[in-house]
Structure formats: C-alpha cells, structure tokens
C-alpha distance (Angstrom), angle and dihedral (degrees) to the residues before:
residue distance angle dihedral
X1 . . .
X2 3.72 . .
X3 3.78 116.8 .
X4 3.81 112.0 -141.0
X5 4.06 123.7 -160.1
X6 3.45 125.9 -146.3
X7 3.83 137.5 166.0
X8 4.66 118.6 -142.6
X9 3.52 109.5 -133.6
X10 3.18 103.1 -143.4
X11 3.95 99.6 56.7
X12 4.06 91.4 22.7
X13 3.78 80.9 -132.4
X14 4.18 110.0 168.4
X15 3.72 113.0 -137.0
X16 4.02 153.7 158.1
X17 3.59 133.2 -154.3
X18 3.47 132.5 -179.7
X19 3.60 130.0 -136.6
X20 4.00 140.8 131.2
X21 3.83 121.2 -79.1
X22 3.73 96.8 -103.6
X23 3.85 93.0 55.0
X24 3.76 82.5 50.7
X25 3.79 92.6 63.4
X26 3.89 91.5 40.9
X27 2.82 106.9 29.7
X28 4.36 129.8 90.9
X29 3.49 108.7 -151.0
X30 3.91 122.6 -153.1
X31 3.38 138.5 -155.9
X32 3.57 116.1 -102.2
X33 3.88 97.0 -150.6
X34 3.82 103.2 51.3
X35 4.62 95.2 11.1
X36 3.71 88.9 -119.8
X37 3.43 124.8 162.9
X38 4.26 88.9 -162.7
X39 3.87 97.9 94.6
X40 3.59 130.5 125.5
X41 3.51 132.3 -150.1
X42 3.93 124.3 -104.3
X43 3.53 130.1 -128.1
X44 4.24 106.6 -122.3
X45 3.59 135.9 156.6
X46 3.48 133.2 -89.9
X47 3.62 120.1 -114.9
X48 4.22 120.8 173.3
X49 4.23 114.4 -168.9
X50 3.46 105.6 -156.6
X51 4.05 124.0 -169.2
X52 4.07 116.6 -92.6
X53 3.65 111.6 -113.2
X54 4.17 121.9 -154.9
C-alpha cells in the first residue's frame, strides 16, 4: 500500500499515512494532532522494493 505524506495547516504538523489508492481519492484525511481536515499533501519521492531473486 502506498504511504502518502502530508503536512495540516493549521498546526504545520508533518505526517504520513498509509492507505490504498481508492481511499486516496475518497477519502479526507485529517490531522492527527489538531483532527483537521485542512492538510495538504507533500511532494516525496518514489521508492519501489522489489523481491531479491537468486
């Protein structure tokens, strides 16, 4: 599942939550400091972990 960061902007608390791509779209997410639902969504890099093969 993709982990997506965001930051509230009314505590300018930093923070990640996880959840699947169609929760994403439907989904308002809220800070868990302050419960508010004014957050914005952070620009991060992508990483992918893919299994080791012998």
């Amino acid at each position: 599942m993709p982990t997506y960061p965001y930051r509230c902007k009314k505590c300018n608390k930093k923070f990640e939550t996880t959840m699947t791509i169609s929760e994403h779209e439907s989904r308002r997410v809220r800070c868990p400091k302050c419960k508010s639902t004014a957050v914005t969504q952070r620009i991060s890099g992508f990483f992918a972990q893919t299994s080791n093969k012998s």
